[in-house]
C-alpha positions as CSV (number, residue, x, y, z in Angstrom):
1,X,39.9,10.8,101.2
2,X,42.8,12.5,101.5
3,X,45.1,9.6,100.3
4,X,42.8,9.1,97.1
5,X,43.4,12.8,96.6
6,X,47.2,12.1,96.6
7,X,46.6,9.1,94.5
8,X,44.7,11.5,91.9
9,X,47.1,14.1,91.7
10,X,50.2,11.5,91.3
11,X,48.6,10.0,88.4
12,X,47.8,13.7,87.1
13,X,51.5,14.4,87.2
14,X,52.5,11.3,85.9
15,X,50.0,11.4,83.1
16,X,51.5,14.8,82.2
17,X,54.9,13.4,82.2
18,X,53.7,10.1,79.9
19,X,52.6,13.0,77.3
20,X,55.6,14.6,77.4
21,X,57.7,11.5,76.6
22,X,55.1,10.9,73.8
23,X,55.8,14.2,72.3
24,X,60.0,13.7,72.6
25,X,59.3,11.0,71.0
26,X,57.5,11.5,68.0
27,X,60.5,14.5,67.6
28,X,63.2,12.0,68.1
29,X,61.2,9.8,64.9
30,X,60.7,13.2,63.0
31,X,64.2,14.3,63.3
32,X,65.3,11.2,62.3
33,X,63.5,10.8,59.1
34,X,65.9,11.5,56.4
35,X,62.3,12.6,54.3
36,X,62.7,15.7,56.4
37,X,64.6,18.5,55.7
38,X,64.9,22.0,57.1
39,X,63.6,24.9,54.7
40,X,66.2,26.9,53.4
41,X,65.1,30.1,55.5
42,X,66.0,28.3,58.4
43,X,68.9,26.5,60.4
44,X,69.5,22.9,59.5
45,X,68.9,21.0,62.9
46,X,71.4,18.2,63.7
47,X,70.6,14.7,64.9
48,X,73.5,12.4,65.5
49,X,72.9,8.6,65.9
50,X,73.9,6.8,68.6
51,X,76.3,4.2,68.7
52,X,75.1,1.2,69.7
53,X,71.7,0.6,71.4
54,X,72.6,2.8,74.5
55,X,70.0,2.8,77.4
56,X,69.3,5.4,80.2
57,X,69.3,4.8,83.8
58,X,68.2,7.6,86.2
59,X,67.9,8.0,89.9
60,X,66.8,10.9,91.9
61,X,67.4,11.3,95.2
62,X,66.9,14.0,98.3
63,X,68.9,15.0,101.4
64,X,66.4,15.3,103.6
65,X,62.9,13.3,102.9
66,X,60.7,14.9,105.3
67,X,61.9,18.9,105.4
68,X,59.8,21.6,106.9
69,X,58.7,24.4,105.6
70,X,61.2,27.4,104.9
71,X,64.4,24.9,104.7
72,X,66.7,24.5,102.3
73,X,67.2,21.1,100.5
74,X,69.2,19.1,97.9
75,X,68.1,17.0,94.9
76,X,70.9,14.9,93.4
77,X,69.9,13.3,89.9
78,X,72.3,10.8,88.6
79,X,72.4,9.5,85.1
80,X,74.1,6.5,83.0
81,X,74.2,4.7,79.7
82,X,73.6,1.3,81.2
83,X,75.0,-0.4,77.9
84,X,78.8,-0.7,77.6
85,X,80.3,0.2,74.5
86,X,77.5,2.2,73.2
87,X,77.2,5.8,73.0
88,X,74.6,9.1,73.3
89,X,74.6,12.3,71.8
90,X,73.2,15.6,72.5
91,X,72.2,14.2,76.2
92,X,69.3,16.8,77.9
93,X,68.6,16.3,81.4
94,X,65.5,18.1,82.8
95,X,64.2,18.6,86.0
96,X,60.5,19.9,87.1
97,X,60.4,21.5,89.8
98,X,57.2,21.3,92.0
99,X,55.5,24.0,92.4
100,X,56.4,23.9,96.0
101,X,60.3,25.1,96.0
102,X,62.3,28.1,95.0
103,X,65.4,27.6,92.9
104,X,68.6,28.4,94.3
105,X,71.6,27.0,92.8
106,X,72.3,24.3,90.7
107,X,76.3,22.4,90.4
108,X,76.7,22.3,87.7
109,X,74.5,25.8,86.7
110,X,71.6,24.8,84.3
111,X,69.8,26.8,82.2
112,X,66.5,27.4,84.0
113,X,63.6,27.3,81.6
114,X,59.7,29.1,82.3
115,X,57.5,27.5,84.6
116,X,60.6,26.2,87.1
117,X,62.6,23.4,84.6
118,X,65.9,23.1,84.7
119,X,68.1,21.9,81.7
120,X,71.2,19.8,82.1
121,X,73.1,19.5,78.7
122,X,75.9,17.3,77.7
123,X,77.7,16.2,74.4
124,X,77.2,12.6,75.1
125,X,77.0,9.9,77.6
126,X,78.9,6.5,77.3
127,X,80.9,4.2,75.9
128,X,81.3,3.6,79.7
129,X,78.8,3.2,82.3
130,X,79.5,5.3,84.9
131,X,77.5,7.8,86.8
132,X,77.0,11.3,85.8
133,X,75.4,13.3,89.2
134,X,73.9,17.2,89.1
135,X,73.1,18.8,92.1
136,X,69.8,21.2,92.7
137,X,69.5,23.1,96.0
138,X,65.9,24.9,96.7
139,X,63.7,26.5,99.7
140,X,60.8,24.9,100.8
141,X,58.0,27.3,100.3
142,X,55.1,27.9,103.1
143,X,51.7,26.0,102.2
144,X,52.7,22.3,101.0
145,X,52.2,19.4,102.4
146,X,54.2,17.4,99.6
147,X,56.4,17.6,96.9
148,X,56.5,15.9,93.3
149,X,59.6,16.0,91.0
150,X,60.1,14.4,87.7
151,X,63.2,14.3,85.9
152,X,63.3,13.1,82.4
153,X,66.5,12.3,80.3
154,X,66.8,12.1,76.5
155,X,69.5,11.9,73.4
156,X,69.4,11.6,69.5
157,X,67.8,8.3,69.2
158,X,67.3,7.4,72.0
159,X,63.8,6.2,74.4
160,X,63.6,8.8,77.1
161,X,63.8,7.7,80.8
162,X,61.7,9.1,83.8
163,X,61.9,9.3,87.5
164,X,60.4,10.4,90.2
165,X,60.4,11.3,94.0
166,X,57.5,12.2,96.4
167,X,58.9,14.4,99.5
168,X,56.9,15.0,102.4
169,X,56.8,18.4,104.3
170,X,57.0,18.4,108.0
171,X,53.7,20.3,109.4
172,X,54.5,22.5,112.1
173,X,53.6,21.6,115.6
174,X,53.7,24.0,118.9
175,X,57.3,23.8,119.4
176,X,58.7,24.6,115.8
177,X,62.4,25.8,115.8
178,X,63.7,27.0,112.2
179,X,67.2,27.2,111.4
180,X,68.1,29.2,108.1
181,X,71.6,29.1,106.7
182,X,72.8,31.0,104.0
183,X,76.1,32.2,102.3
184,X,77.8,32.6,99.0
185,X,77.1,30.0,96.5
186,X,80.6,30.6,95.1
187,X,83.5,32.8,95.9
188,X,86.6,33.4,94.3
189,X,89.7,31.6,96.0
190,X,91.3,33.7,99.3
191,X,88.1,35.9,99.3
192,X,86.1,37.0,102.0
193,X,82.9,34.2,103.0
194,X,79.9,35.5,105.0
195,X,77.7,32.9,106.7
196,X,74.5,33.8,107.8
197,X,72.5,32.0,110.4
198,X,68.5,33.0,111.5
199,X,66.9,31.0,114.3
200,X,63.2,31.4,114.6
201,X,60.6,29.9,116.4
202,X,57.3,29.3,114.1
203,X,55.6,27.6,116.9
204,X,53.1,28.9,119.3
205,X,55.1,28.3,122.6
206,X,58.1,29.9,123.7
207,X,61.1,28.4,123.9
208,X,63.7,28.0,125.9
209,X,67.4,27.2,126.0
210,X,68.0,27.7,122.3
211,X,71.5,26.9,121.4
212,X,73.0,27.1,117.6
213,X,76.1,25.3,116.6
214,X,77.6,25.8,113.6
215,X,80.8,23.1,112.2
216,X,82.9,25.5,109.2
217,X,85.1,24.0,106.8
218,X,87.9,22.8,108.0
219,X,91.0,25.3,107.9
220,X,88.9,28.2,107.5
221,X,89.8,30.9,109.9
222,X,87.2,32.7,112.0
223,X,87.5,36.2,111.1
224,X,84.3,37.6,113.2
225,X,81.3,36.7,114.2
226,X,78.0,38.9,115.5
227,X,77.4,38.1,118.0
228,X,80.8,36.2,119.2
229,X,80.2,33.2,119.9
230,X,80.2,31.4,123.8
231,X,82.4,28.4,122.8
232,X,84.6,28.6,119.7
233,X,87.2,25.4,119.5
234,X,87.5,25.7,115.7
235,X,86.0,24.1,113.1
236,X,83.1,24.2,116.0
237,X,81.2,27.6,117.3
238,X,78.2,27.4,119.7
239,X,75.7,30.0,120.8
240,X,73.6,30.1,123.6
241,X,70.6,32.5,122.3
242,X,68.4,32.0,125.4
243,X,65.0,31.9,124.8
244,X,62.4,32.7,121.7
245,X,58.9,34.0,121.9
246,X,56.6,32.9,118.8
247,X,57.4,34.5,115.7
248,X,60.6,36.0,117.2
249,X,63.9,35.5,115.1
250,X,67.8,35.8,116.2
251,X,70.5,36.4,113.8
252,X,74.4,35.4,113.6
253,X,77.2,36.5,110.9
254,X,80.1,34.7,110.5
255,X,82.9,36.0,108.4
256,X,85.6,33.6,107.3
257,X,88.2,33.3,104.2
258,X,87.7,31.1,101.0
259,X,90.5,28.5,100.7
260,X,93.2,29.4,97.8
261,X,92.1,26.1,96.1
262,X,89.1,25.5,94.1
263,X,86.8,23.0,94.8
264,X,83.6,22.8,97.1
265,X,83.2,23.4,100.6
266,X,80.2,22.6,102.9
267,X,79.3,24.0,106.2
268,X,76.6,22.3,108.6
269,X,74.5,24.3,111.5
270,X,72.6,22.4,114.0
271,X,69.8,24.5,116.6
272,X,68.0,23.3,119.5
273,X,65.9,24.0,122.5
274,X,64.8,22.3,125.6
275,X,62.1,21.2,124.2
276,X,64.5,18.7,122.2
277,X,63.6,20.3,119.2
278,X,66.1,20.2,116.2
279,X,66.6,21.5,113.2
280,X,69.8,20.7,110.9
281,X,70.8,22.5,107.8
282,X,73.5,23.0,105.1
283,X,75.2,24.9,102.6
284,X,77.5,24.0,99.8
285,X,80.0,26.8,98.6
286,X,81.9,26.5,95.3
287,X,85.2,27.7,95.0
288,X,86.1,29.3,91.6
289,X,87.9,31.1,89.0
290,X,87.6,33.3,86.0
291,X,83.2,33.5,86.0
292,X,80.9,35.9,86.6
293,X,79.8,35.8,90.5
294,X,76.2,37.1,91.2
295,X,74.9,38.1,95.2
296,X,71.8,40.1,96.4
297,X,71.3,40.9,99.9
298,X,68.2,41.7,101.6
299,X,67.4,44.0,104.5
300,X,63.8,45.4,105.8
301,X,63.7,48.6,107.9
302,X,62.1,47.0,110.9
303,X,63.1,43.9,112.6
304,X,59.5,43.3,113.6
305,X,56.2,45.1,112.5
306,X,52.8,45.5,113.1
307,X,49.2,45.4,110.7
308,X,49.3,48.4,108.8
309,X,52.9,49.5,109.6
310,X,55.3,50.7,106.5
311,X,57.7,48.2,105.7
312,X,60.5,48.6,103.1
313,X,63.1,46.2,101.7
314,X,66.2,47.0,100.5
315,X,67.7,44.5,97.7
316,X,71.9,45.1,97.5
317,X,73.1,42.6,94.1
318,X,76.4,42.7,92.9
319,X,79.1,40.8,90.6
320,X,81.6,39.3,92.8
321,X,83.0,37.3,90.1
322,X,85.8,38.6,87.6
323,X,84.0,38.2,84.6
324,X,81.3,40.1,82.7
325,X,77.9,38.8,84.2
326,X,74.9,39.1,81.2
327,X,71.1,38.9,80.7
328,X,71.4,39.5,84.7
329,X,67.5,39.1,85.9
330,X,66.9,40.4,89.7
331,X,64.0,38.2,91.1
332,X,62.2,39.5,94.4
333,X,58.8,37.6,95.8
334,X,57.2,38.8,98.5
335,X,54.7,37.2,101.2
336,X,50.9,37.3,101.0
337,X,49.4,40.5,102.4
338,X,52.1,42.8,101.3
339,X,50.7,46.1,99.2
340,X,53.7,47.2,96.9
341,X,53.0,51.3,97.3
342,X,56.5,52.5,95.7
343,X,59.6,50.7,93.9
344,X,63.1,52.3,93.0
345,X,63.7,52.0,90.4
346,X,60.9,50.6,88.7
347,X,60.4,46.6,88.0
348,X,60.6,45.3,84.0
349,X,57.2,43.1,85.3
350,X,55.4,43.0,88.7
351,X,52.7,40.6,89.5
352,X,51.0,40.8,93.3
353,X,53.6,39.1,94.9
354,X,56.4,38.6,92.6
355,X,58.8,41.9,91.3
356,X,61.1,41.5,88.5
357,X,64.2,43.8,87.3
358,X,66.0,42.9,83.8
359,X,69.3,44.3,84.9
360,X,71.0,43.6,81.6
361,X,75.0,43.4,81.7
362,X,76.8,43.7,84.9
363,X,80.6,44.2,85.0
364,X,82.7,42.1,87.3
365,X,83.3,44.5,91.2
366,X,79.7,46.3,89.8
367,X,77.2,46.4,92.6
368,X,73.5,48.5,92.7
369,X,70.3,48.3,94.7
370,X,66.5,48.4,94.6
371,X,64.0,49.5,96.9
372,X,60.6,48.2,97.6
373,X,58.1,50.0,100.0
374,X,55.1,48.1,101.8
375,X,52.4,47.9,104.1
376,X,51.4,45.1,106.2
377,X,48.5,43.4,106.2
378,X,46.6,40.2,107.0
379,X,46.7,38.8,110.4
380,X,48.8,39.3,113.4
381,X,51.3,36.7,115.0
382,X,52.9,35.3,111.7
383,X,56.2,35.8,109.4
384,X,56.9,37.5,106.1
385,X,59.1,35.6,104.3
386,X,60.4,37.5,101.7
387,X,62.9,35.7,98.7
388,X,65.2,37.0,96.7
389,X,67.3,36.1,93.7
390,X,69.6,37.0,90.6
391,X,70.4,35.2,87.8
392,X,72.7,35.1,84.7
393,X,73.7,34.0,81.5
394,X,74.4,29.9,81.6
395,X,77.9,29.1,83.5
396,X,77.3,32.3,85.9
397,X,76.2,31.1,89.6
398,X,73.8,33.0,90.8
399,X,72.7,34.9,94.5
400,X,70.0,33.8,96.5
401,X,68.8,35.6,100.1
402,X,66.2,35.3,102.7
403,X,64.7,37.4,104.9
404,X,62.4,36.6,108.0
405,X,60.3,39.7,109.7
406,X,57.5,38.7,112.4
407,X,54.2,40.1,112.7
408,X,53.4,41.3,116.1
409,X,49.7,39.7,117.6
410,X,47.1,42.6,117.3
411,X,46.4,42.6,120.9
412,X,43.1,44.6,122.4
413,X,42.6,46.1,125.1
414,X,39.1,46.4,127.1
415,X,37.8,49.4,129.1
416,X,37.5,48.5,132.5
417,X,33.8,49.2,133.6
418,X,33.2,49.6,137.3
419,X,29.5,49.0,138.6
């Protein structure tokens, strides 16, 4: 049954996906109808033909093909004109998103479109044949079982080409260990680079002997780390957390130094417990100049909270960049079963879980902050996992954070009757 249901909701998807191709291209055939003309009130659209009889070939691929939930992940789609010697113009890549990630980043940046597409642009592909590869990092979100993404690739002229990729999500067992990594998506060169790292155990058991190792880029210094770590024999620092009770989360900062080049950088984690579970994760920084450089930060006022308790989030953003950052858009979701009772300032648009703050133009060193008051509710023994983002105009990279804060077990206690 449940197999049939997957079955269904692939052909669902991929029906969708058909109709869209239909509709490209019965534009591409309108567009290129010299019968058709633009009226004069409006901007004549362009359509260049291709040279050739160029053809698409697309490939979509993922880093990790059976993530769990909460973890971070990385799509690479990689596109070619597989004729040589012909040539595409006005190339659009797009990417769906399933319903079951949050955007991050993308390298390059795309322009991300309602309803969680991404658009890739370029001014043509081709006469050669070699590869052109984007990049899309997201967070698995809580609830999914699977995910389904579609890309699509299109020019002037030319027949559209799909693909597709079915990721399985890991389902949490008992002994569930979740290692979060984040960081800056870009920095400028000789800055300062925070890592942040956030063990938690999802499971029911608690466990034991939980050590986190973390590999930076090579010839980055370590300025600090909270707290230091038990073995550092650089680029490789270990951590010996002890144990972790359900639902309890540890947390490690490492501060470091962009190199003075540009380019990209990656630094892996690993975490572990004796009950061999492990959990790997990564995170690509860019290192660049002259753009626009957008961060939040999240922090709550409790580190752990209990049904009915007051819990407020503060969101820190910034332009770390050293150029004018615009149409800046400050994104906060937060978890099921969180009442919103008070906001400073006030969001553009709020739905029940999602907040939303049209910052408008932010100057390169400008920084601000918004506050968001709660209370807790649903059931005991679980995490809030509350997401963050900011966003800019096309070419600026944006800031992503993450914050984990356990729900304490209701627990009751019984009178004692003595007969």
């Amino acid at each position: 049954m449940l197999h049939s249901k997957l079955n269904q909701s692939l052909i669902i998807r991929m029906m969708v996906v058909l109709a869209l191709l239909a509709g490209i291209g019965l534009a591409t055939w309108l567009l290129s109808t010299p019968r058709l003309r633009a009226s004069s009130g409006l901007a004549p659209l362009t359509f260049t033909s291709p040279i050739g009889n160029p053809q698409f070939g697309l490939d979509k691929t993922v880093n990790n093909s059976s993530p769990a939930s909460g973890e971070q992940i990385s799509y690479t789609l990689s596109y070619s004109n597989t004729r040589p010697g012909s040539q595409a113009f006005n190339v659009r890549l797009y990417d769906f998103l399933p319903a079951g990630v949050q955007f991050i980043s993308s390298n390059p940046p795309a322009t991300l479109e309602p309803n969680g597409v991404l658009l890739f642009t370029a001014p043509s592909v081709g006469p050669s044949t070699g590869n052109t590869n984007v990049t899309v990092r997201v967070r698995v979100r809580e609830g999914h079982s699977q995910l389904v993404n579609h890309a699509l690739v299109v020019a002037d002229g030319v027949t559209p080409t799909v693909a597709s990729l079915l990721t399985t999500i890991l389902q949490p067992s008992s002994n569930w260990l979740r290692l979060v990594k984040l960081g800056y998506s870009a920095v400028l060169p000789g800055s300062q680079l925070v890592y942040t790292l956030q063990a938690t155990n999802l499971g029911t058991a608690t466990l034991n002997d939980v050590t986190v190792v973390d590999v930076m880029p090579g010839g980055l210094p370590l300025l600090s780390a909270s707290p230091p770590p038990d073995l550092a024999t650089l680029p490789m620092l270990r951590w010996s957390l002890g144990t972790l009770a359900p639902m309890q989360s540890k947390l490690i900062v490492i501060t470091t130094t962009a190199p003075a080049a540009t380019g990209s950088i990656t630094n892996s984690a690993v975490a572990g417990a004796f009950q061999n579970v492990v959990t790997q994760t990564l995170f690509s920084t860019q290192i660049v100049t002259n753009v626009a450089i957008l961060r939040v930060a999240k922090s709550g006022s409790a580190p752990a909270v209990d049904l009915g308790d007051t819990l407020v989030y503060t969101l820190r953003y910034s332009n770390a960049g050293n150029q004018v950052a615009t149409t800046v858009r400050l994104t906060d979701t937060l978890p099921a079963h969180l009442t919103v009772v008070g906001t400073s300032p006030a969001p553009t648009s709020q739905t029940a879980q999602q907040l939303v703050w049209n910052l408008g133009t932010l100057n390169a060193g400008a920084q601000g902050q918004v506050v968001i008051t709660t209370t807790v509710g649903g059931a005991g023994g679980r995490v809030l996992h509350n997401i963050a983002h900011i966003t800019g105009q096309a070419g600026s990279y944006p800031g992503y954070a993450e914050l984990d804060t356990p729900v304490r077990l209701v627990i009751m206690h019984l009178p004692i009757i003595r007969r």
